[in-house]
Each structure stands twice: as C-alpha cells, then as structure tokens.
C-alpha positions as CSV (number, residue, x, y, z in Angstrom):
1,X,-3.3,-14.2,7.9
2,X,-4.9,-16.1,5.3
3,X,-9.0,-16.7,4.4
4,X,-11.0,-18.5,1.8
5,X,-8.1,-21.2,1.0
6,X,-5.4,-19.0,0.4
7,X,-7.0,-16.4,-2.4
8,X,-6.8,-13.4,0.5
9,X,-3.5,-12.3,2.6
10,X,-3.9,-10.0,5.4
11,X,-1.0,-8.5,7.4
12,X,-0.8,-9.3,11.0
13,X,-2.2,-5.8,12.1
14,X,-5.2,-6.7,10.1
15,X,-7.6,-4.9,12.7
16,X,-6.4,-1.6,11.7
17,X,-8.0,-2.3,8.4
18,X,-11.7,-2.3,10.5
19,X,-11.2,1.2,11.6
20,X,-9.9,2.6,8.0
21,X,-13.1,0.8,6.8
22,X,-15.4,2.5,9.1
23,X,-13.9,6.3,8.5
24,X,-14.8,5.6,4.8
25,X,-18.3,4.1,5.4
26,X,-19.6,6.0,8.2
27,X,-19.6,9.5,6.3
28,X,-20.9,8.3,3.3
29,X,-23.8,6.6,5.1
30,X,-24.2,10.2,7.1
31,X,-24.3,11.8,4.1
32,X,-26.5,9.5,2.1
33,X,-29.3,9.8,5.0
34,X,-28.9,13.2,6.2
35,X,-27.4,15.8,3.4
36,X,-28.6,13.8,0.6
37,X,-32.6,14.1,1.9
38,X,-32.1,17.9,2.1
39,X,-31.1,18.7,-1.0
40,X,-33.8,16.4,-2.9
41,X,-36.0,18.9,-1.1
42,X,-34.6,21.7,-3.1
43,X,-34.2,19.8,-6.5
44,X,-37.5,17.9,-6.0
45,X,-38.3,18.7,-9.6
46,X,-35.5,17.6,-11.0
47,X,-33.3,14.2,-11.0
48,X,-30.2,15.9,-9.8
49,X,-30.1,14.4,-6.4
50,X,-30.8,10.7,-8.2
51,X,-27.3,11.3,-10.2
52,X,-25.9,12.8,-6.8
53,X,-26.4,9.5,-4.6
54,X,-25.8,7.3,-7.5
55,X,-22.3,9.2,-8.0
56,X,-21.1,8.8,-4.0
57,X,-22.3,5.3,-3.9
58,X,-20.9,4.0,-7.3
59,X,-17.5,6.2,-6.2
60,X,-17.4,4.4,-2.7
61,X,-17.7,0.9,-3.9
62,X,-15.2,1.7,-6.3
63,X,-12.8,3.1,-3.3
64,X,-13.8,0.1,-1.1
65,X,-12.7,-2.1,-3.9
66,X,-9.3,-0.4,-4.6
67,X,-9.2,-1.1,0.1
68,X,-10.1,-4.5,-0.9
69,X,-7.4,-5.1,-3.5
70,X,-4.5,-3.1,-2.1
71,X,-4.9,-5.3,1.3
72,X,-5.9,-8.3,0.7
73,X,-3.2,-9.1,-2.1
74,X,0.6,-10.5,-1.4
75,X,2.4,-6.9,-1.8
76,X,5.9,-9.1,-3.5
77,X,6.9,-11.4,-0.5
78,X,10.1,-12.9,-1.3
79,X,10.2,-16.9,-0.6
80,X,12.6,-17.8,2.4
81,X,15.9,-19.8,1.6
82,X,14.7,-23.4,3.3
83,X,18.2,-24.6,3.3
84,X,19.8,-21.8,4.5
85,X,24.0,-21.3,3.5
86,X,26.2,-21.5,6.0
87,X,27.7,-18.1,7.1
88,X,30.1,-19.2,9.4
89,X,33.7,-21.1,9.3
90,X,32.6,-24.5,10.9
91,X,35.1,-27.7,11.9
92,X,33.3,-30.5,12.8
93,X,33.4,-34.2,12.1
94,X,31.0,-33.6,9.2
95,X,33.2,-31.2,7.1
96,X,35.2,-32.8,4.2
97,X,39.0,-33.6,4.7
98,X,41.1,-32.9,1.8
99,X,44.4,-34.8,1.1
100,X,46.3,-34.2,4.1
101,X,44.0,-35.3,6.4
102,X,42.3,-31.5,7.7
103,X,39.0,-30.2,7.8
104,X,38.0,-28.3,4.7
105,X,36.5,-24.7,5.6
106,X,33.0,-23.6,5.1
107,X,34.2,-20.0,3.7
108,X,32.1,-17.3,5.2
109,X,28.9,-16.3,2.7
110,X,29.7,-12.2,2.3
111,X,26.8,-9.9,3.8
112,X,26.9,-7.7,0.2
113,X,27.2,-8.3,-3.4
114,X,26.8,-6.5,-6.5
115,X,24.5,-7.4,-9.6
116,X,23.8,-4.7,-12.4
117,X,20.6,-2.6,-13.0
118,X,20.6,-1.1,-16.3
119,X,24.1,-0.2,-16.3
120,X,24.9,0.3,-13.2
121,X,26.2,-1.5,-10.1
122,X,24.0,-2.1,-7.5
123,X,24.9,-3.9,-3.9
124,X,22.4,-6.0,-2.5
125,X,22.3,-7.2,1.0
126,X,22.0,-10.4,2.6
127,X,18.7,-11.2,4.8
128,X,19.4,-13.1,8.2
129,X,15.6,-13.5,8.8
130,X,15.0,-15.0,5.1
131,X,18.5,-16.0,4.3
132,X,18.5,-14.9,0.4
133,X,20.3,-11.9,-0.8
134,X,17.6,-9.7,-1.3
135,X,16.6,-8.6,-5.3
136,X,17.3,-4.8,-5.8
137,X,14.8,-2.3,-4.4
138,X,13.8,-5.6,-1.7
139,X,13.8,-4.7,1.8
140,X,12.6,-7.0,4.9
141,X,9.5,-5.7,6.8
142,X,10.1,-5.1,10.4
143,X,6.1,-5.8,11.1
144,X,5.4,-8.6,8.3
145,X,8.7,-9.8,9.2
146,X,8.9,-10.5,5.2
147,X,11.3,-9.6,2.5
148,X,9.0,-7.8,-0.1
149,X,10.1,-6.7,-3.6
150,X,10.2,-2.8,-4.5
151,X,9.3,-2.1,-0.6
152,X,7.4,1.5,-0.4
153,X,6.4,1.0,3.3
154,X,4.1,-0.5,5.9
155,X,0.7,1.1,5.5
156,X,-0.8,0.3,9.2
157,X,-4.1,2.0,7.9
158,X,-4.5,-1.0,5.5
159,X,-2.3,-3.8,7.6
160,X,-0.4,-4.5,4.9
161,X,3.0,-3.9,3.1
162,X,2.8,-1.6,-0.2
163,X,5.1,-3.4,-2.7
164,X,5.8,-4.1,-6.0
165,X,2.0,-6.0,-6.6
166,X,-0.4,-3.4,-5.0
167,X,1.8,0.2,-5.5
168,X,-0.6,1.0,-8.1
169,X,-3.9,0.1,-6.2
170,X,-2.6,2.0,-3.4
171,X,-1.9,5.1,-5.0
172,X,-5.7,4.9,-6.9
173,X,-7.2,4.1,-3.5
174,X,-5.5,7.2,-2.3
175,X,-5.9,9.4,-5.0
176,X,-9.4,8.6,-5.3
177,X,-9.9,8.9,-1.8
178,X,-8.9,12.5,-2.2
179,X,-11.4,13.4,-5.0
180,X,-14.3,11.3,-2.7
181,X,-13.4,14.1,-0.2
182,X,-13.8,16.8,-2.1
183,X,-17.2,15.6,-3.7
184,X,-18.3,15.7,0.0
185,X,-17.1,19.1,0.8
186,X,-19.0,20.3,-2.4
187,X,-22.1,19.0,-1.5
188,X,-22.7,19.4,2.1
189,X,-21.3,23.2,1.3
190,X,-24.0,23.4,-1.7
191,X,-26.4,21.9,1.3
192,X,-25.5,24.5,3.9
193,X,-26.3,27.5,1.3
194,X,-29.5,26.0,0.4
195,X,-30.3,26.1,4.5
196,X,-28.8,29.3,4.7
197,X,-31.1,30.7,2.1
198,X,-34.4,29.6,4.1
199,X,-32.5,30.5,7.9
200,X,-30.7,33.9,7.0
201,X,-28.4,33.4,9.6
202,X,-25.4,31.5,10.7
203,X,-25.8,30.2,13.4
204,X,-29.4,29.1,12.6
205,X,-28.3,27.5,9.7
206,X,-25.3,25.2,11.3
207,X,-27.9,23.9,14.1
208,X,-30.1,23.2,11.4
209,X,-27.6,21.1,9.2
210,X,-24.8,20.2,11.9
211,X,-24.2,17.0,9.5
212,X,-23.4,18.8,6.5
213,X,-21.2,21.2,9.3
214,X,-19.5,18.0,10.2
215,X,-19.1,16.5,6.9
216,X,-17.1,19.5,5.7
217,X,-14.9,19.4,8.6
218,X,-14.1,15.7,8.1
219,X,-13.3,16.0,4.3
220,X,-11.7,19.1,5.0
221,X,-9.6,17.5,7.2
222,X,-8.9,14.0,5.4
223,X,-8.5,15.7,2.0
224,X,-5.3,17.5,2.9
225,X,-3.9,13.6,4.4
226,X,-4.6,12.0,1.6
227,X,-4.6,14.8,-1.0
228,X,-0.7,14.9,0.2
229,X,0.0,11.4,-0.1
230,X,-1.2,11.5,-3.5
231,X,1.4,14.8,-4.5
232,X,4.1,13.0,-2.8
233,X,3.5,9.5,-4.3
234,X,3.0,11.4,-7.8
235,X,6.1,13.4,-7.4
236,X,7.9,9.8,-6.5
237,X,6.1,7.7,-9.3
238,X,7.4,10.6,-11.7
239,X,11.3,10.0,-10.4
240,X,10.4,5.9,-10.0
241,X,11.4,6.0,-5.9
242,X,10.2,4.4,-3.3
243,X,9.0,6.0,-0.2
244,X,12.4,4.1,1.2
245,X,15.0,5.6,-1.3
246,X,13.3,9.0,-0.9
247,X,13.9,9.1,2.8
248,X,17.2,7.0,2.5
249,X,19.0,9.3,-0.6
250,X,18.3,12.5,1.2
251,X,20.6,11.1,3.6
252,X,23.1,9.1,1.4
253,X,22.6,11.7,-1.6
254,X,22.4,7.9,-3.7
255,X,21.8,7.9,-7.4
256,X,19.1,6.8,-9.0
257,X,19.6,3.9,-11.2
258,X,15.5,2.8,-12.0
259,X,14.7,6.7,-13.9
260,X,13.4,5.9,-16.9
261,X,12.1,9.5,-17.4
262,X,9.0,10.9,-16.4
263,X,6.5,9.4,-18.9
264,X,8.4,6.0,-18.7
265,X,8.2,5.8,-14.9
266,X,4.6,6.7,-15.0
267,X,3.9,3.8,-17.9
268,X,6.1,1.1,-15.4
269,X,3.9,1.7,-12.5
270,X,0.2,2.1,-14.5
271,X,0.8,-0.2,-17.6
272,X,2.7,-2.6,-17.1
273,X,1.4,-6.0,-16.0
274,X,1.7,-7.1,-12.9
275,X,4.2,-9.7,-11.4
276,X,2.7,-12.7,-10.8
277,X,3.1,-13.9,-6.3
278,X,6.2,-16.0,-5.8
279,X,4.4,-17.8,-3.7
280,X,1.4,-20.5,-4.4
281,X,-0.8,-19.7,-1.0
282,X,-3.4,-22.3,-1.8
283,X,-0.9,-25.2,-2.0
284,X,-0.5,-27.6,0.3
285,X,2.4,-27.6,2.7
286,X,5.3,-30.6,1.1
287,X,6.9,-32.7,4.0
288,X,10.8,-31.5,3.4
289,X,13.8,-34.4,3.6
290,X,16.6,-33.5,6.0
291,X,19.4,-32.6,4.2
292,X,22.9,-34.4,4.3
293,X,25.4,-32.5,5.3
C-alpha cells in the first residue's frame, strides 16, 4: 500500500501497525496523566518531575519515529523480471529452425546457480513468483509476496518485511523500546514507594495507585519481549545472520560466508550507508511493447 505519491510503503497487513501503535501510546498517555501528577506532588519543590515528563515524551516520539521509519520504508524489494525467461523446452511455430529444417530448443533455465561472496561459492535460487534469480541472502516473502534483499523476517507487529533498508531502524525501535520500558518500571515503582510511604500498607497503597500497579506489570511484561529480541538480534548482528540463516543453519549446520568479525559486522549494519530502493515508487507506470518472440 502506498500514500502521499509514493514517498510511504505499507505492507498489506498494515492494520496490525494500529494496534502496535496504540500499546506504545496508551501507557505513556496513562502514565503522563496519572503517575506523573503524583510524583510532582512529592517533588513540588523541585523541577524533577519537569525533566521526568520531558524525558518519556522526547523518548516516545523518538520510538514513534524509529515505528515510522522501520514501516513505512521499502525493506529491499527486488524488481520483478517483466519479460520473464522461458523455463521450459517449447516447439511451436515461433521457435527458430536451424539448417535442417527442425525446431531449435528453448533449453530449460536451471532452478540454482552459483556466484561468489568473498571467496566463497554461494547458490542462489531462482524465484517463480518474480522470475529473477534471487541476489544472496534474498528470500521471497510469503505475506508481501516480494523478493527482499538480506530478508530477516515478516514483522506482523509493524506490517512490514525487515530487510536490508530498515534492519537497523528495527533493531533501534526495539532496543529502545526496551530501555522505554524500563524507564516506566522505574518510575511508577519510585511512585508506589512514595504512596506507600503516606498508606503504610499494601494493599492500601495498590488501590491508591492501581495505574502505577498496572504500568509495572505491562513493562514488566513487554521488557522481557522486546528486551529478548534485542539480545537475540545483537547476538545475530555480532555473527552478521539473519533471523532466516539462524533458524536455517541450525538445521543445515551452513557456513557462514558474510562474518566479517565482530566489530566489522556491527560497523556493516550501523555505519554504513544505506542502499538506495530499487524501485522509483513515485514514477509513473510506462505502457510496455509486447515482445516478439
């Protein structure tokens, strides 16, 4: 799906993107009206609370950004093959004749070939759906029904593919998700002992600040998903894998061909600049000629 002339591409299960909107927005708005308002009551003579909200709503946008750009960008779509080759031995009227009068052979287009990654040999596969042989480390999306470069997987939270233009926003979204978690945890715990100070008890004290109760349960709970997505994607990052080669070399015990080493995977997926689309979205569609067989 495509808005505002092209400039933003959404995957087709866009809507999901709505709900992971409203888990990020609804808390902080909880917390911002409820928590927030209690503890300016216990530093009303100081300007803590000031730096407090401006830190969750500066550290939000930021996170809603990061949502913005890991889902609204083209993840490394692969262009389609408009002429497709043939694939199959054909005898028709249209087919050459050689000398002696017969039907020259299409000769069937092989499903693999190899090209060379630093060094080493790589097979590639050919794509029915696009009909290309896919670049290394390109695999087609069974939901986006695309072929995207350096394919990590289908994020259904965000409705879009995580490729080789929007790894690195993903992983910040997530990672910074994580530490947005744990700055709620903090402060609706820090909340909680200030109300625990003035109840005594308990049980007073959670009926009297069941939002800050809440709030911890909900970070709690989100900090472990996306605290673990961030140690998993650091530990892959650190080897330069894929989500895909992970779970596909633990079953074909594969090599690795794209290590560059620790620091040098880390500087390919944080430094380096980013590939520019194959694709022109805001261009207009050109009328194609038939081709002569």
């Amino acid at each position: 799906m495509f808005f505002i002339k092209g400039r933003l591409m959404f995957g087709l299960d866009a809507r999901f993107l709505v709900i992971t909107l409203l888990l990020i927005v609804v808390p902080i708005v909880i917390f911002c009206t409820n928590v927030a308002r209690n503890v300016l009551h216990e530093f009303l003579t100081y300007n803590v609370v000031y730096v407090i909200l401006a830190v969750t709503i500066l550290f939000t946008i930021y996170v809603l950004v990061l949502l913005f750009l890991t889902s609204t960008r083209d993840p490394g779509i692969v262009p389609r093959n408009s002429h497709p080759l043939e694939e199959e031995i054909c005898y028709n009227s249209s087919v050459p004749v050689d000398a002696s009068g017969r039907h020259t052979p299409i000769p069937p287009l092989p499903r693999t070939k190899e090209v060379f990654v630093n060094g080493f040999s790589v097979t590639v596969k050919y794509c029915d759906t696009c009909q290309i042989y896919r670049p290394p480390r390109c695999l087609h999306c069974s939901v986006c029904d695309n072929c995207v470069e350096r394919f990590d997987h289908h994020c259904h939270w965000l409705g879009q593919c995580i490729g080789l233009r929007n790894y690195r926003y993903f992983f910040l979204l997530v990672s910074s998700s994580a530490l947005l978690c744990i700055f709620i945890f903090a402060m609706s715990a820090l909340n909680i002992k200030f109300v625990m100070d003035d109840y005594g008890t308990l049980w007073k004290t959670m009926k009297e600040s069941l939002a800050s109760v809440i709030l911890m349960v909900y970070s709690f709970i989100f900090f472990w998903f996306a605290g673990g997505l961030t140690c998993f994607h650091l530990y892959l990052i650190g080897r330069n894998q894929t989500t895909y080669e992970k779970c596909r070399r633990r079953a074909d015990n594969m090599q690795n061909v794209y290590d560059r080493g620790c620091f040098g995977n880390f500087l390919e997926v944080f430094c380096t600049k980013t590939k520019s689309s194959r694709y022109n979205f805001q261009a207009y569609v050109q009328e194609e000629t038939p081709m002569r067989i």
